[in-house]
N, C-alpha and C positions, 0 to 999 in steps of 0.2 A: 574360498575358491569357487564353489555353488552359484553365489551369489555375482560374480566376477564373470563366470561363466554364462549364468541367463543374460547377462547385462547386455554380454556383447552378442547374445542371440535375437537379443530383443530389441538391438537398435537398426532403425531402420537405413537401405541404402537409397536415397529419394533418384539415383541415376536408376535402379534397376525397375522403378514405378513405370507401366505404361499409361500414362496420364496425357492430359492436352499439353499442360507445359513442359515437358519435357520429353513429347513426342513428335511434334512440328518444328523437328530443326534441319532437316535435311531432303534432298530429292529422290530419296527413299523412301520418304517418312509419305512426301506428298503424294508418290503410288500407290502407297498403299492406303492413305486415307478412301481415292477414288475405285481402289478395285474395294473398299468397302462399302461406299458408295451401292456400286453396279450389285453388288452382295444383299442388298437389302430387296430390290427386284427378285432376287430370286427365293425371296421367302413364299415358295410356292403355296403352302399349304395357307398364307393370313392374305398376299397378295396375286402376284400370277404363281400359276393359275387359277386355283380352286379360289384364292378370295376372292378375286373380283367374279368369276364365272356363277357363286352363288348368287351373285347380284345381279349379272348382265345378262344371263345363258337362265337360272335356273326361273326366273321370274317372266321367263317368256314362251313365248309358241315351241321353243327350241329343244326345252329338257323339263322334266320333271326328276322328281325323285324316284329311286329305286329300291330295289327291298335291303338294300343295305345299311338304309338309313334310319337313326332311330333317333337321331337329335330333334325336337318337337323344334325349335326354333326355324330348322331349312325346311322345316314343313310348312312351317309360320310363310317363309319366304315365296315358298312353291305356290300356294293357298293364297297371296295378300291380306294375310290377317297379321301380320307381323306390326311391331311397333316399336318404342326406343328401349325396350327391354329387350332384346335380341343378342346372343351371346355372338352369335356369325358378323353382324351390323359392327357389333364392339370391337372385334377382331381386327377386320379388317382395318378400321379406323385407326385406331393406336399403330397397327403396322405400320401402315404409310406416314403415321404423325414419328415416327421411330426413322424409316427411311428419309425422310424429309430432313430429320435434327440432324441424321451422320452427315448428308448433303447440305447442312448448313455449318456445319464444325468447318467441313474441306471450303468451301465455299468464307470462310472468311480467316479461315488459319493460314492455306498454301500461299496467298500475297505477300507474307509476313516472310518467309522463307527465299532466300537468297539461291536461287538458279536462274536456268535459262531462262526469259520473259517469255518469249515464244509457246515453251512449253509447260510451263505455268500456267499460262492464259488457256491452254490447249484443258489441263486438268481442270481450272472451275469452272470451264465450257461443259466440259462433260457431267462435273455436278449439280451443276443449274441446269442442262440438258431433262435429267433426271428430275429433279424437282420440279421442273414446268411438267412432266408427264405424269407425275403423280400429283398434283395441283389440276392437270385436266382433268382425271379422273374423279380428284375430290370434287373438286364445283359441279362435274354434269350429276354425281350421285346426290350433292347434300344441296346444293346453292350455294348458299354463303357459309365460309367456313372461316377457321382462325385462321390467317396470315404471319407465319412462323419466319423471317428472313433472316435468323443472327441465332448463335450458338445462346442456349439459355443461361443465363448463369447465375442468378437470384429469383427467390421466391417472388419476388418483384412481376418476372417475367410468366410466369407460369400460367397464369388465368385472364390469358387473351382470350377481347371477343371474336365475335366472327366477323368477318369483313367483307364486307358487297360484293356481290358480284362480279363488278367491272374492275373494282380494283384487283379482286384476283386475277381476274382475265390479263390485263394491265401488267400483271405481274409476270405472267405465263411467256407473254410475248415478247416482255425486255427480257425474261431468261432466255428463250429461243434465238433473239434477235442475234444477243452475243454469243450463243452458242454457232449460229449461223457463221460469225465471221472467225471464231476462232478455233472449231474444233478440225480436227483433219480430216481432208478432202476425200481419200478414197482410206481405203480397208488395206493391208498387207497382214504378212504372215508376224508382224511384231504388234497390231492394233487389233485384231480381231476379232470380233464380237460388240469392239467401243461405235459409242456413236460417234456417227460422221457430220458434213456437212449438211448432206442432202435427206439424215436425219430427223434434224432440228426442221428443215425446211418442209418435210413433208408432216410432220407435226404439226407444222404450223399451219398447214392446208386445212387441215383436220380442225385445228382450232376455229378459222377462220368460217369454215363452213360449216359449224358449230354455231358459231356469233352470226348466221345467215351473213356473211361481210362475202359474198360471194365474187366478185370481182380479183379480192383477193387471195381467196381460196383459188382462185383459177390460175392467178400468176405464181403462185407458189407450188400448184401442179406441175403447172409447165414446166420450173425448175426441174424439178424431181423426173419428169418423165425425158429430160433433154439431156440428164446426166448417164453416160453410157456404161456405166459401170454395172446399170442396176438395168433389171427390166424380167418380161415373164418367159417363165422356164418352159419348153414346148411341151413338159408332162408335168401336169396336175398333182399325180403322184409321188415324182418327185422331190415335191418341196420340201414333205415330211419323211424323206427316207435316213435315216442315223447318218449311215456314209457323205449323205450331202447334207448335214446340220449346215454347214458356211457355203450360199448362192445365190445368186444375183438377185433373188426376187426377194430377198431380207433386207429391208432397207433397214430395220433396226430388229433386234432377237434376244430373249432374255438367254442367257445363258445356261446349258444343262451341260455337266460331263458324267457318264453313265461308267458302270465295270471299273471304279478307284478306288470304292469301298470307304470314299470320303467324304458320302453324305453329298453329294454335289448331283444326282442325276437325278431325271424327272421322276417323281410318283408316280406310278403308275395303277396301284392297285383298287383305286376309286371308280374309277370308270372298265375295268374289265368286268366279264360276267364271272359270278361267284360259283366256287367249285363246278365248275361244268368242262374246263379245259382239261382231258386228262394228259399229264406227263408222261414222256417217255421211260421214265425210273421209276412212275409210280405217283400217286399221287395226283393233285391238283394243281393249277393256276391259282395261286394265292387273292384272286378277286374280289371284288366285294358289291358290284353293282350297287354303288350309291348313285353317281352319277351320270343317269342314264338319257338319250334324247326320246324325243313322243314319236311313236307310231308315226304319226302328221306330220311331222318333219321329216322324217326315211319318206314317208307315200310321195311328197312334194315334191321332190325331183323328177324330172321329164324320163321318158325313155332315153336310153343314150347318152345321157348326163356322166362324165366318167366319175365327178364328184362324191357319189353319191358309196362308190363303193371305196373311196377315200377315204371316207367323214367316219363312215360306220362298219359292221361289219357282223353278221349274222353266222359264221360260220369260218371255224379255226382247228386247226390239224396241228398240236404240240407235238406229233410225233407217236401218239396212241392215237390215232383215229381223229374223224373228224366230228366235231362237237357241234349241234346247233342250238341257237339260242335266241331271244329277241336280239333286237338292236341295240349294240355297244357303239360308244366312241372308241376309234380306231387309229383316227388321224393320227396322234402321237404315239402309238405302240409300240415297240422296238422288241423286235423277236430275242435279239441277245440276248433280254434281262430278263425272259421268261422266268425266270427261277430264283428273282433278286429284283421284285417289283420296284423297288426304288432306285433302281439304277438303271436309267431308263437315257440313252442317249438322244434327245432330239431339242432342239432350240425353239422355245415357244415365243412366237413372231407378236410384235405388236404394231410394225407397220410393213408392208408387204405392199411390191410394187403394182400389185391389182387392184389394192385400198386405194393408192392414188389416181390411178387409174377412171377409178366409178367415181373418186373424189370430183376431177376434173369433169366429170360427164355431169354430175348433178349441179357443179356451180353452172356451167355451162347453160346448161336446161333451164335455170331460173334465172341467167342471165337475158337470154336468146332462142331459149327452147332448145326442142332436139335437131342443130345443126350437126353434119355431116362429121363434124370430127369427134362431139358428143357421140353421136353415136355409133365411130368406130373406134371410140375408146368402150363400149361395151361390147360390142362386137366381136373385139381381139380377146376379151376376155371370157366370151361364150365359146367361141372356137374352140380356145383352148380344153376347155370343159365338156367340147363332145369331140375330141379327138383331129381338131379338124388344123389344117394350117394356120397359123394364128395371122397371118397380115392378108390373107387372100379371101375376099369373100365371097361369102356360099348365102344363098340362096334361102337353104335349107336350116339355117343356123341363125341367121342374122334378124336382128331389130329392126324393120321401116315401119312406116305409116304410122309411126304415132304423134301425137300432141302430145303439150308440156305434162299435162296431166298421167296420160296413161306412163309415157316418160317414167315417172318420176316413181311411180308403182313398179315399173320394170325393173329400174334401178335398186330400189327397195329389197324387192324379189330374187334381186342376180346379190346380194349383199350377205341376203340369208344363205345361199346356195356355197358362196365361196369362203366363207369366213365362219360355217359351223365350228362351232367349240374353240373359239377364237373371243370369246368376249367383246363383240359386235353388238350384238342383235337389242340387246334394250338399250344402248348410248342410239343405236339405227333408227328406232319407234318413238322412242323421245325425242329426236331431231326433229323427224319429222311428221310428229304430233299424230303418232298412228297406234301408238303405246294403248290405250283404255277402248280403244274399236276395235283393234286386232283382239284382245284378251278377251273383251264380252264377244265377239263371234264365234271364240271358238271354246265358251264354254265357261270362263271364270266369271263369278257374279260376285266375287266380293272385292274385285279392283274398283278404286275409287278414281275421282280426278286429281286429288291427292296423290297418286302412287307414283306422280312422275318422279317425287323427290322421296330420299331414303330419312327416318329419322334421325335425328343426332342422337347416340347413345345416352341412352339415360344416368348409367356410370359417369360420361364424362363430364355433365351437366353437376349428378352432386358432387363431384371434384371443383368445376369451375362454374361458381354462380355466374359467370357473365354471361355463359353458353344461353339464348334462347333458342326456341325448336320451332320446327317449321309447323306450318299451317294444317291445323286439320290433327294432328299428332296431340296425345294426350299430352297438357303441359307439366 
C-alpha cells in the first residue's frame, strides 16, 4: 500500500506543467506571454531605472554617488575606472539578455496559436516593440552585441557572437517597422500603458537620429508630433504627479503600480535623503541617499526655470517639520508611499513628447540649421519650463540668433534640463561626441576616449568564448 501510494504521488501530471509546450495553446496564454514581456522593463532595480541610470545618469555631469553607497564597483562607474569585472555592468546585461529571450519565446510561440490575426500581429508588435528598445540600448552602451532572435533551445544556441553594428541596427528597425504597422493606434482604458503606434515611430526617430540618418529622424518626428493624441502638458510638474501616471506627454512609460503590496511600485528609497525626513509617528523616511545629482547640475538651471524644483528637491515636511538637506531627486517621489518606499506610484517614461520634440529640432539643425520651426520646437518647450504659455512667444524666453553650432549646444543643454534622472544624458554626450570634453571640464581625469563604449562582462566572455571585448578594455 506504501508503495502504491508514493507511486501515485510521484507520478507526474504534464497538463498541470507550466512549460512552452503546453503553454502556447490559447489567447490567453498569448496575453500573458506579452504582459510578461512588458514585466521584464520593469525590473527596475537590473533595468529601468536604476540599471540603466548607473550607466547613463551616474557616469555623467548629472549624478554622482551618495553616502549611501558602498558597492566599490558604482564607484568604479562614477570614477571611470571601471572595467569588464563590474558587478553593475553584469547586471544589467544578463537583464535585458533575460527580457530579450521572454520577447523572443512571444515573438515566435503566439503565430503558432490559433485567434484573431489582427490581434495576434497587435501582441508580437508589442514584443518586438520591446526588443528593438532594449537592442537600442544595448548597441549605444556595448556596440556590437550578440543577436538573439529565436527562443534558445540547444546548447548549440547559447554562445552566439556578437554581431555588427548595422546588422543590430537593421534589426532594430525591422522590429519597429512592424511594430509601426501593427500595434494599436491610440491608448484606451483596456490597452494602457502598451505601446502604441506612435511608440514605435518615435523610437524610431530616436534611432534614426542615433545613426545621424537625420532626414529621417525628421519625418518620423513629424509623425509623432502630428499625432493628436500625444503632445506637452502646460505644467512641468505635472507629468510626474501619481494621480496623473497616464498623459499625453507619455508617448511610451514603464509601468509602476504603488499601495498593492505586490511588489509592482517604484523604488524609491535610493534616491531620497537618509534619515533626515522626520515622520509624523515618529521615526524616519526609510532613505538611503545612494543616488544622488552634483551640486552643478542643481546650480545649472536658470532663474525661473520651474524644472529645477521638479528634478530635485532640498527641502521636505513629512508632517514633523521641515527637513533640509543637499539635493535629492524628486522627479518621481510620491508622498503616499512615504512609509512603504517601494510602493511608489509613478510611470518612469522613456519616450515623452518633448524628447521628440528636441528630436525634430536637432535633425532639423543638421539638416538646415536653426530654421523657424527648429526652433519653435525648442521654444514650446522652454516656455513650458519657465511657466510661460507654450505656443505664444516671448521674447524673454525664447531661442534666436543662433547658428547650427551654438544650435546644437542649446539643444544639448535644453536635453540635460528636461530629462534629468530620465537616462538621457550619456546616450545625449555620446551622440553627440561631447561625452570625454564635457567630463574632463569639469573635473574627471581618468575618462578615456574609450569610455564612449561599456565593457562586455567579463562573466559572460568565460561563459561564451566567442564573446570578444571592445577596444582598449583588458582582454
Amino acid at each position: 500500500m506504501a508503495s502504491s501510494a508514493c507511486s501515485e504521488f510521484l507520478k507526474e501530471d504534464p497538463e498541470s506543467l507550466m512549460v512552452a509546450e503546453n503553454f502556447y495553446k490559447t489567447e490567453a496564454n498569448a496575453d500573458a506571454a506579452v504582459v510578461s514581456v512588458y514585466d521584464g522593463l520593469n525590473d527596475q532595480w537590473n533595468i529601468y531605472y536604476r540599471g540603466i541610470y548607473l550607466l547613463a545618469e551616474l557616469t555623467t555631469d548629472n549624478a554622482e554617488c551618495g553616502q549611501g553607497v558602498a558597492n566599490s564597483n558604482i564607484f568604479a562607474l562614477n570614477d571611470y575606472t571601471h572595467g569588464p569585472v563590474n558587478d553593475r555592468i553584469y547586471t544589467l546585461y544578463t537583464a535585458v539578455y533575460k527580457s530579450i529571450a521572454s520577447a523572443n519565446v512571444a515573438i515566435d510561440k503566439i503565430p503558432l496559436i490559433a485567434f484573431n490575426e489582427t490581434k495576434k500581429n497587435r501582441l508580437v508588435a508589442e514584443a518586438r516593440f520591446v526588443r528593438a528598445l532594449l537592442y537600442f540600448n544595448m548597441v549605444r552602451l556595448f556596440s556590437d552585441v550578440p543577436l538573439v532572435l529565436h527562443q534558445v533551445t540547444s546548447l548549440e544556441d547559447v554562445n552566439t557572437p556578437r554581431s555588427p553594428v548595422e546588422e543590430v541596427y537593421a534589426q532594430i528597425i525591422d522590429d519597429l517597422e512592424f511594430a509601426e504597422q501593427n500595434l494599436d493606434k491610440t491608448n484606451t482604458s483596456a490597452n494602457l500603458g502598451r505601446a502604441t503606434q506612435s511608440s514605435a515611430t518615435g523610437l524610431l526617430a530616436k534611432v534614426y537620429l542615433t545613426r545621424k540618418e537625420y532626414q529621417k529622424a525628421k519625418e518620423k518626428a513629424t509623425q509623432v508630433l502630428d499625432d493628436t493624441q500625444f503632445g506637452l502638458l502646460e505644467s512641468y510638474f505635472d507629468i510626474f504627479t501619481p494621480t496623473n501616471r497616464f498623459n499625453k506627454e507619455l508617448i511610451f512609460a514603464i509601468q509602476n503600480k504603488g499601495n498593492t503590496g505586490a511588489a509592482n511600485g517604484f523604488g524609491m528609497a535610493l534616491f531620497l535623503p537618509r534619515a533626515t525626513i522626520k515622520l509624523a509617528g515618529g521615526g524616519t523616511v526609510a532613505g538611503n541617499s545612494a543616488d544622488v545629482p552634483t551640486q552643478e547640475f542643481y546650480d545649472s538651471f536658470a532663474s525661473g526655470d520651474l524644472r529645477r524644483d521638479r528634478t530635485f528637491f532640498t527641502q521636505y515636511d513629512a508632517g514633523a517639520g521641515v527637513a533640509t538637506f543637499r539635493p535629492h531627486w524628486y522627479k518621481f517621489f510620491d508622498p503616499s508611499a512615504i512609509t512603504n518606499l517601494g510602493e511608489g506610484t509613478l510611470n518612469y517614461p522613456v519616450i515623452r513628447y518633448s524628447d521628440i520634440l528636441l528630436t525634430y529640432a536637432e535633425a532639423i539643425n543638421k539638416l538646415e540649421g536653426p530654421t523657424a520651426d527648429a526652433l519653435e520646437a525648442v521654444n514650446q518647450v522652454r516656455r513650458r519650463a519657465f511657466g510661460k504659455p507654450i505656443t505664444q512667444p516671448d521674447a524673454s524666453i525664447d531661442l534666436a540668433g543662433l547658428n547650427a553650432e551654438t544650435f546644437d549646444e542649446a539643444i544639448l543643454q535644453e536635453r540635460r534640463w528636461e530629462f534629468g534622472f530620465e537616462d538621457h544624458r550619456w546616450f545625449d554626450l555620446v551622440r553627440t561626441g561631447k561625452l570625454i570634453s564635457t567630463m574632463r571640464a569639469k573635473g574627471n581625469t581618468a575618462i578615456q576616449d574609450y569610455h564612449v563604449l561599456f565593457p562586455i562582462p567579463q562573466r559572460e566572455r568565460d561563459v561564451n568564448k566567442n564573446l570578444t571585448q571592445n577596444d582598449q578594455y583588458p582582454q
